[in-house]
N, C-alpha and C positions, 0 to 999 in steps of 0.2 A: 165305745161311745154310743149315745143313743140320743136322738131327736124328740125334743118333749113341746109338743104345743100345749101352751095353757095361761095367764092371766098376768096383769102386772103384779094382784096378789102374792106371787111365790116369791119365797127369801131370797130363790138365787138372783133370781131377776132383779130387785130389788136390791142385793147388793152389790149386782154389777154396774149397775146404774148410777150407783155413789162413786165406784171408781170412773166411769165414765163422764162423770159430770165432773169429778175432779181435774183429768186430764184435758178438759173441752175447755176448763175454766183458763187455762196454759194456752194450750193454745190460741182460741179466742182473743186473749189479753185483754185489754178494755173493751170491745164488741161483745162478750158474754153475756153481758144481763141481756143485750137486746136479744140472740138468740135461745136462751134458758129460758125464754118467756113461751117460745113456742116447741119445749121438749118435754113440756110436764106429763106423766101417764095417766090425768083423769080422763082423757080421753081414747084414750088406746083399751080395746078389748081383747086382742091378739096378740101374745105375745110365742115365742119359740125360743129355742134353748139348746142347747148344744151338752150334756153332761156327759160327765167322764167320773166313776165311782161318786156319783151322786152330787159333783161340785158341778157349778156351770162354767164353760170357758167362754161361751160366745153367746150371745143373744142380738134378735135383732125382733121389729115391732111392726104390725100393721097399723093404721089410721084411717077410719073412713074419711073421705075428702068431699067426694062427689057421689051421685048414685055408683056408678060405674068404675069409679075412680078411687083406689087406698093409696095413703102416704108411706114409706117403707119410714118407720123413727127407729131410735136406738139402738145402731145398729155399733157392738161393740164386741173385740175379743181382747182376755188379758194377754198382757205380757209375755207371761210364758207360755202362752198357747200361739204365737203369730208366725206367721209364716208357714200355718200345717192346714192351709186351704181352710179351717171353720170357714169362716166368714162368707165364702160362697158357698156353702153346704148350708148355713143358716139364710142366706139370700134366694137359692133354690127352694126352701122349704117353705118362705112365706110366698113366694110368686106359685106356688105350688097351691098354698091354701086361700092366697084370694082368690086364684081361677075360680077354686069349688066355691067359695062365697061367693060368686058371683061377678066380682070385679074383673072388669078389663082391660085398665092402665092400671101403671104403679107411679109412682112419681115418687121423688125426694128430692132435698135440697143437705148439700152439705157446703162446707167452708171451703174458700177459694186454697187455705193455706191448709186443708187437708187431703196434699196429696196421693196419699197410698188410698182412699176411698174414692178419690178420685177414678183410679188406675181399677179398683176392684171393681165398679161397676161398670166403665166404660168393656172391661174383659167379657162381664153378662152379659152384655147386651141393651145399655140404657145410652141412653143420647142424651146432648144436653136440648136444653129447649129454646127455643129463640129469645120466648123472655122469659123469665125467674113470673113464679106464681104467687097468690097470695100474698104473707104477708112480706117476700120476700123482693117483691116486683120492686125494680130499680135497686136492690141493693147490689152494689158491687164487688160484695163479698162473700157472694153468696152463689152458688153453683147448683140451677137446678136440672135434672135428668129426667125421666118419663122411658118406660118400656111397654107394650103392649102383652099381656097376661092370658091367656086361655085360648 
């Protein structure tokens, strides 16, 4: 297996991201358009990757936020790959490469009703925050964390 940083350009990324959008749309249930508004990658330069004989199993994404501050987005492993740690091996690698960027918090928000992301960042190291950020402030569905980076 090998760690690939590089761009939302690449195929893999890009077709994990249809599976992940498929699943979020499930979960989600009716709340999905609101959050699918704030997951699109024109704004993401950052992307990491997890591959195994050239396919990707996991990816996950930075986001500038603030000067000092990246968003962790897209943070997905398939199916047959869960349960074999990616996911924190692709979470290390971007809290890894915002340090060098420069960034000093990480923040994200995920779904109150996704709790295995829950449980995986709360293991890293991320807290939740007093209130949800942006576009997420007051929503009740929505679960945001912050960790300190470099």
């Amino acid at each position: 297996m090998k760690i690939l940083r590089t761009t939302p350009a690449h195929p893999e990324y890009r077709r994990l991201i249809k599976s992940l959008d498929r699943d979020l749309a499930v979960t989600d249930g009716e709340d999905h358009a609101f959050y699918d508004q704030f997951n699109k990658s024109d704004a993401i330069r950052h992307v990491v990757l997890l591959l195994e004989d050239d396919k990707a199993l996991a990816c996950g994404a930075l986001k500038h936020y603030r000067k000092t501050t990246a968003e962790v987005k897209r943070m997905y492993t398939t199916d047959e790959a869960r349960g074999r740690g990616l996911a924190g091996r692709i979470l290390h690698e971007l809290e890894a490469w915002a340090a060098e960027l420069g960034f000093r918090r990480l923040i994200l928000e995920t779904g109150i009703r996704q709790t295995p992301a829950i449980r995986l960042y709360t293991k890293h190291g991320y807290q939740r925050m007093a209130e949800n950020y942006g576009p997420y402030a007051g929503v009740t569905g929505s679960v945001c964390m912050e960790k300190t980076v470099g």
